[in-house]
C-alpha positions in Angstrom: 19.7 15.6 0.2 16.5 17.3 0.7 13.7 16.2 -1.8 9.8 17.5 -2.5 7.5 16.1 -4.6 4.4 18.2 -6.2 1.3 16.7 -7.6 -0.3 18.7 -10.3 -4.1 18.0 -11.3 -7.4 19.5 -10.5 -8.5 15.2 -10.5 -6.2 14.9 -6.9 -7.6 18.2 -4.9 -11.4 17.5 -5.8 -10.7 13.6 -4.4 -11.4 11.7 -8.3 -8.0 10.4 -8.2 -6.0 9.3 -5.1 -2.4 10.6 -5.3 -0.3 6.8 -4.7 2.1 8.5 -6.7 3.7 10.5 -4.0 4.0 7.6 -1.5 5.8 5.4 -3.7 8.4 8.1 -4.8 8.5 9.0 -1.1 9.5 5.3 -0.2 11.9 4.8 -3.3 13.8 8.3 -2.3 14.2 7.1 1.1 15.5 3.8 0.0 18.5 5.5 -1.2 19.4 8.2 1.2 17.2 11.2 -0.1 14.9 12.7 2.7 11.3 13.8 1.8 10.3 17.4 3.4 7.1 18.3 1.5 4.3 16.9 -0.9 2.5 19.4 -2.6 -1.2 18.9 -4.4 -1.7 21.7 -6.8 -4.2 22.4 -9.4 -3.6 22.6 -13.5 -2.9 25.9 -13.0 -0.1 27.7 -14.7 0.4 30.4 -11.7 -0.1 27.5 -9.5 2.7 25.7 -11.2 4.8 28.9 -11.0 4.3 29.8 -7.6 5.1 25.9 -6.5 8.6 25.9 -8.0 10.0 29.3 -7.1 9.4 28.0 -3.0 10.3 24.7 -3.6 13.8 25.2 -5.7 14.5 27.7 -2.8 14.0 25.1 0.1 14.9 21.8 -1.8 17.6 20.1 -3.5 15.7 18.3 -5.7 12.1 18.7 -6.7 10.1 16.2 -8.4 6.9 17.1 -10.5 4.0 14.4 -11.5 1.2 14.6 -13.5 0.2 17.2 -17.0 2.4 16.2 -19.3 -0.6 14.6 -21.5 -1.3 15.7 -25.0 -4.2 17.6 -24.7 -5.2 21.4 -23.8 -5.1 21.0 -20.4 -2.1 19.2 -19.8 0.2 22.8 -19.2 3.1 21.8 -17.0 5.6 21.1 -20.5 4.4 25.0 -21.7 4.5 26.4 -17.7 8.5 25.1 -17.6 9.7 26.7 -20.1 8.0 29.9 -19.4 9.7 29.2 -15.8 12.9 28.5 -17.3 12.6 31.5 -19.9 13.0 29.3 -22.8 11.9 28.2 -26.3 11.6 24.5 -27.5 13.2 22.1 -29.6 12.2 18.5 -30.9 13.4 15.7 -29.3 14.3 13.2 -32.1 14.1 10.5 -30.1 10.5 11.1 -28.6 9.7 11.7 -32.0 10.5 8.1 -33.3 9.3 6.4 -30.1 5.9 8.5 -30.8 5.5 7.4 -34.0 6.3 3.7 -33.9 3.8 3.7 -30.6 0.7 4.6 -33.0 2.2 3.0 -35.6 2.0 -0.6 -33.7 -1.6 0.1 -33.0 -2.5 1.2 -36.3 -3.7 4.8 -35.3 -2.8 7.9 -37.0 -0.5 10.6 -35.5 -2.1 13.5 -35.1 -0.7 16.9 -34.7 -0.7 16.9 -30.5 0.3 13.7 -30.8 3.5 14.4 -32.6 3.9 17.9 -30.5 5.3 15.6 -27.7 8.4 15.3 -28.8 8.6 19.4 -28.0 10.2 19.7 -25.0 12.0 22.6 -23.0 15.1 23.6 -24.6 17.4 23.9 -21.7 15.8 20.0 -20.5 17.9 16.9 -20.4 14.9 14.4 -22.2 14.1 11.1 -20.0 13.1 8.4 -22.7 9.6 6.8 -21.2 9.4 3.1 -22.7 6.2 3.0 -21.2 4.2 6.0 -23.3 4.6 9.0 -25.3 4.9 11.8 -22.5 9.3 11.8 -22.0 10.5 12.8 -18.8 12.3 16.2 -18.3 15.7 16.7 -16.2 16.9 20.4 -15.4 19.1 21.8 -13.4 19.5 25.6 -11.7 20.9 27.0 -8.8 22.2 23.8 -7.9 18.1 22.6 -7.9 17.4 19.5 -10.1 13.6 19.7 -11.4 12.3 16.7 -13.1 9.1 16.7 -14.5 7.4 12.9 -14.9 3.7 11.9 -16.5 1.4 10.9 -13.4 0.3 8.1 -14.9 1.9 5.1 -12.2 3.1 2.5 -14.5 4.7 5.4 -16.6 6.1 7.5 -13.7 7.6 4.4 -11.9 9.4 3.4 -14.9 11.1 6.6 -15.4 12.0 6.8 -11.3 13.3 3.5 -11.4 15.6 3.3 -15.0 16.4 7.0 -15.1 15.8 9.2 -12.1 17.3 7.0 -9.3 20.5 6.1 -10.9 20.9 9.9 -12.3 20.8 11.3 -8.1 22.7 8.6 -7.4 25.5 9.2 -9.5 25.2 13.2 -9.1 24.9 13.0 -4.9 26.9 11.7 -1.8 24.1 10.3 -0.1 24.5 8.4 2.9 23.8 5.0 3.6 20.3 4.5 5.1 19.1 1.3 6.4 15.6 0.4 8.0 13.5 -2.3 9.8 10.3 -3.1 9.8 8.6 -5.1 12.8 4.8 -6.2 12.2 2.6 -6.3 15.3 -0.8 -7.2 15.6 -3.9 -7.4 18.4 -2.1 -4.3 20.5 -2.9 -0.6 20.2 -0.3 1.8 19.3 -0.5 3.8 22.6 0.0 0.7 24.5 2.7 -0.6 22.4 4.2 2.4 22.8 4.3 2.4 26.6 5.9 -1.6 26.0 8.8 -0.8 24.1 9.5 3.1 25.8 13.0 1.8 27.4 14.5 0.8 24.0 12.9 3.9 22.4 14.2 6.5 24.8 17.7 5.0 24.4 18.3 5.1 20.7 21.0 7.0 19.3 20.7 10.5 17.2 21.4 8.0 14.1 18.2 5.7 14.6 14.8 7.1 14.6 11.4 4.7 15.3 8.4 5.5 13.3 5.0 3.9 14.5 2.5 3.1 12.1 -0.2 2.1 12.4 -3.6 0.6 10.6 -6.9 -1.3 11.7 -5.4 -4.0 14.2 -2.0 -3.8 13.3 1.0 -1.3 13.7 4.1 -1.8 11.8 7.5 -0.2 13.8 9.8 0.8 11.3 13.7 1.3 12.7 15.9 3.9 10.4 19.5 4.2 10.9 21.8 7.0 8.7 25.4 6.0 8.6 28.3 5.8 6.4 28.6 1.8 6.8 25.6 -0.6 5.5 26.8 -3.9 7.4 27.4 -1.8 10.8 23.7 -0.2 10.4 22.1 -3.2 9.7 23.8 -4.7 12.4 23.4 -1.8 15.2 19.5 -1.7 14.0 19.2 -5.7 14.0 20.2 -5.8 17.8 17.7 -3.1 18.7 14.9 -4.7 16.7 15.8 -8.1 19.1 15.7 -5.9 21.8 11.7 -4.3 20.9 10.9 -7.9 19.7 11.3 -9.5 23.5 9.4 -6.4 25.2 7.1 -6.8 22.7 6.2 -10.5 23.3 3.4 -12.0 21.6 2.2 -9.0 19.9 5.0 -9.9 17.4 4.1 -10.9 14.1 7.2 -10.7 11.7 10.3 -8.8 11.3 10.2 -8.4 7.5 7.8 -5.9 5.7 4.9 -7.7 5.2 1.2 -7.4 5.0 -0.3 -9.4 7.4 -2.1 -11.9 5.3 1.2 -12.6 3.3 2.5 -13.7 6.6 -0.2 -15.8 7.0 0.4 -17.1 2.9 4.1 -17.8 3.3 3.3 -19.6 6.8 1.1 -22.1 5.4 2.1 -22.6 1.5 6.2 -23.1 3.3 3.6 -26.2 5.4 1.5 -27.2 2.3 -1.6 -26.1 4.5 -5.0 -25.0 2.2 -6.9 -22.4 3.4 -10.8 -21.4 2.6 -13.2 -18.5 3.7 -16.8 -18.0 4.4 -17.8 -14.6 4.3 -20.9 -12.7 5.0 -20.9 -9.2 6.1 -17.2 -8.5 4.6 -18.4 -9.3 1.3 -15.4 -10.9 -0.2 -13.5 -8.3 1.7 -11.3 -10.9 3.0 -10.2 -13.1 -0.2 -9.4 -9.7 -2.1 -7.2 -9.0 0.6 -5.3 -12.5 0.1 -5.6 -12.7 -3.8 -3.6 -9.5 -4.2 -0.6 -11.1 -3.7 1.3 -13.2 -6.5 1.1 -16.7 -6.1 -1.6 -16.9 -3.4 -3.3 -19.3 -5.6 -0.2 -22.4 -3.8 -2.5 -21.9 -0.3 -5.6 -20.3 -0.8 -8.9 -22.6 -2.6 -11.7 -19.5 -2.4 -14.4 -18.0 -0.7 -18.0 -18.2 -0.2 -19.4 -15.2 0.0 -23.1 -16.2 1.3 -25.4 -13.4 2.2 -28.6 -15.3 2.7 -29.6 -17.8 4.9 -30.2 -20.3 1.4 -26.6 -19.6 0.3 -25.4 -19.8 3.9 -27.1 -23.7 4.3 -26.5 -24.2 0.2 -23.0 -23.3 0.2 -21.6 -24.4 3.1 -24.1 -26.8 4.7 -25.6 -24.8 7.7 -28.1 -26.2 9.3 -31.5 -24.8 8.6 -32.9 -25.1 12.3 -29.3 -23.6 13.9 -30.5 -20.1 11.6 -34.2 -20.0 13.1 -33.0 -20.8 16.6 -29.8 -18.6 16.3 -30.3 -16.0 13.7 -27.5 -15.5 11.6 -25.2 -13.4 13.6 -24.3 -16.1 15.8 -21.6 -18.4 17.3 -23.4 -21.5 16.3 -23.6 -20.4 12.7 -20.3 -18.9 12.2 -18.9 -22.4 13.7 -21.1 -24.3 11.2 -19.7 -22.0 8.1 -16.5 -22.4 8.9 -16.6 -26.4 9.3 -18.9 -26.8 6.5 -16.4 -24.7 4.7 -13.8 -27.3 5.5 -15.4 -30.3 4.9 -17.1 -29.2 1.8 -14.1 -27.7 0.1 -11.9 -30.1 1.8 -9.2 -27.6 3.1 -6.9 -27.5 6.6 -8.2 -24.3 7.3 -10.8 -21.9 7.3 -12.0 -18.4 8.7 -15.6 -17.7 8.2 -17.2 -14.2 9.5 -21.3 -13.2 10.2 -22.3 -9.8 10.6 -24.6 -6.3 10.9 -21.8 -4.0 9.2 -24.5 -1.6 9.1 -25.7 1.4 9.1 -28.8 -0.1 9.9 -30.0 -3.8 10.6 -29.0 -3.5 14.2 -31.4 -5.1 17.3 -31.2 -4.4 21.0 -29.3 -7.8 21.1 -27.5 -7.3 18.5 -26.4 -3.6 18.0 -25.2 -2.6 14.5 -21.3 -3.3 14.6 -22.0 -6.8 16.0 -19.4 -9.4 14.1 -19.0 -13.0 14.7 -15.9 -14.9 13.3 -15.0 -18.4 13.4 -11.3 -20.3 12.4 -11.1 -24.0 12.3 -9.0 -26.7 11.4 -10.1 -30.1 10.7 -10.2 -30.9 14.4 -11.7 -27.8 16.1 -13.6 -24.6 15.8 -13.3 -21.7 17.5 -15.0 -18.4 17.5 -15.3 -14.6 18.9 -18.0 -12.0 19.0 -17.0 -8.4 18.7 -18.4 -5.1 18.9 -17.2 -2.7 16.6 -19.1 0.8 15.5 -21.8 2.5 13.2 -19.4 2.9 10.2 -19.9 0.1 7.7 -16.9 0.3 5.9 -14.6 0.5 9.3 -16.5 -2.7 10.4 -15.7 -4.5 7.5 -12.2 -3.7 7.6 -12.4 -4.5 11.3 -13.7 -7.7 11.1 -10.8 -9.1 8.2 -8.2 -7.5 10.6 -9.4 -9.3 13.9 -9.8 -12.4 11.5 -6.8 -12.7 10.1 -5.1 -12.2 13.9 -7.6 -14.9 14.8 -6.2 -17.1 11.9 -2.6 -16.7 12.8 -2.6 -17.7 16.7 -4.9 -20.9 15.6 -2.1 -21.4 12.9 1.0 -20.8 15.3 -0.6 -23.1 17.8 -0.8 -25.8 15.6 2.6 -25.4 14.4 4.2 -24.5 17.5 8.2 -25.0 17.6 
């Protein structure tokens, strides 16, 4: 089954809103068997609209529509579907109630647009959305299913998951699809490419190998098509041994994972604490290790000390190693990340000093210039690096390279 996905809203073309939307549908339709040809980014245009379903009904088997559903004037995509569809409307008594009782709970009148919708396309099956007033909208023609959703996420995302999913399910033969994801870090994509180019060339028509890749890291993902789950995940398991031995110490994980979660289960499953010291990432760092539920079991905080006061204040650098050193140093990175350990009393720590730039740079120390430091309670030990002119790219940079720096001192210790 063939699937395309269209994005409506003038907020996604001019760059106000980043369309996340598509990618999660994208990854939930591939989870059950349904292949992604097209996403599509149009404007709140009712020709627009038009013009976007009449190519993809013809070229799709199901088409999914986000975003204009809202209440107000120029939220047309409810109005533009049944002009599509050549139809009137009728009220949904349902959305009607659910309407109501929303305002209702937080004590605000129903106004007129408010109440309008529960007007839906006559010839629509009506999605119930438990999550806001806008329902979802199921049709069918030409053996095309359209479904129009609200692009708000937590709203869309409820109605994929309790309605839309099991509704293709039921309606389609899809086959069974089964992947695997391999985490590598500290090797370039090209590289890794030429690494694993035996296994690759030798997969079957069934299993495709997708590379991709982010700052430091590339995840491999393995995706087999079949009619038989526990043979797929079988044939894929002994391909992904065979890329995990050619790929060697680049390997991080087998499950998909961010890299710092890797790093979070590996040291909460130990009891190990962990603290940062950051500089020129800003608190880059901790954000990426507080996104995840429950980091709270390994992870104590971060200093985020900018100044040379905060740097000696916070984590007890010495005043003289600054003068003598300047900031952007080995010997001050190396005294972050101790002090760091000794005063938040914690196994671990990653500290990182740098000129993320775009200016700030010397002859000696270019803009790009990043130090990082791990330690444990025993040793220390830290790594210069060179990265660009692009501030944001070096601070991005500099958590990858730490974190990769992180988990070899952490698989060293811990070494089976």
């Amino acid at each position: 089954m063939l699937a395309e996905i269209i994005t409506i809203g003038d907020e996604i073309l001019i760059g106000q809103v980043v369309d996340t939307n598509s990618a999660w549908i994208g990854n939930k339709l591939s989870e059950i068997g349904v292949r992604v040809q097209q996403i599509t980014s149009i404007s709140d245009q009712k020709e627009a609209i038009m013009q976007a379903l009449r190519v993809a009904s013809k070229r799709a088997d199901i088409v999914l529509l986000t975003g204009g559903l809202g209440p107000t004037k120029d939220d047309i995509t409810k109005k533009t579907l049944a002009e599509y569809f050549n139809v009137g409307f009728k009220q949904d008594a349902e959305t009607l109630t659910r309407v109501t009782e929303f305002f209702k709970k937080f004590k605000a009148p129903l106004l007129p647009i408010n109440k309008a919708q529960a007007d839906v396309p006559e010839n629509c099956t009506v999605l119930q959305n438990k999550n806001g007033t806008a329902p979802g909208m199921w049709f069918e023609q030409d053996k095309c299913i359209i479904v129009s959703m609200p692009g708000v996420p937590f709203e869309m995302k409820y109605l994929m998951e309790e309605e839309i999913l099991p509704r293709i399910q039921q309606k389609a033969n899809l086959p069974v699809i089964v992947h695997h994801t391999l985490l590598t870090a500290g090797i370039g994509e090209s590289f890794l490419s030429e690494r694993i180019a035996e296994v690759e060339n030798n997969l079957p028509s069934h299993i495709s190998l997708a590379y991709l890749p982010k700052l430091g890291q590339v995840r491999l993902r393995l995706t087999a098509l079949g009619a038989n789950k526990k043979s797929l995940e079988a044939e894929v398991q002994d391909y992904a041994n065979e890329i995990k031995k050619l790929i060697g110490p680049y390997f991080i994980t087998d499950a998909d994972l961010p890299f710092e979660k890797v790093i979070l289960d590996f040291m909460e499953a130990r009891n190990l604490k962990l603290v940062l010291a950051e500089s020129c990432t800003g608190g880059f760092l901790a954000h990426q290790f507080t996104q995840h539920a429950g980091c709270s079991s390994v992870f104590e905080g971060s200093a985020v000390a900018y100044s040379y006061d905060l740097k000696e204040r916070m984590l007890g650098v010495n005043h003289q190693t600054l003068l003598k050193n300047g900031a952007v140093s080995a010997e001050v990175v190396e005294e972050m990340a101790q002090g760091a350990i000794s005063k938040y009393h914690t196994d671990y720590a990653v500290s990182i000093s740098g000129i993320a730039g775009p200016d700030g740079g010397m002859p000696e120390k270019p803009v790009g210039t990043v130090w990082i430091a791990v330690a444990n309670k025993n040793k220390v030990i830290s790594r210069r690096f060179e990265f660009g002119y692009k501030r944001k790219e070096n601070i991005e940079r500099s958590a990858a390279n730490a974190l990769l720096m992180l988990y070899k001192l952490l698989t060293e210790d811990y070494a089976s």
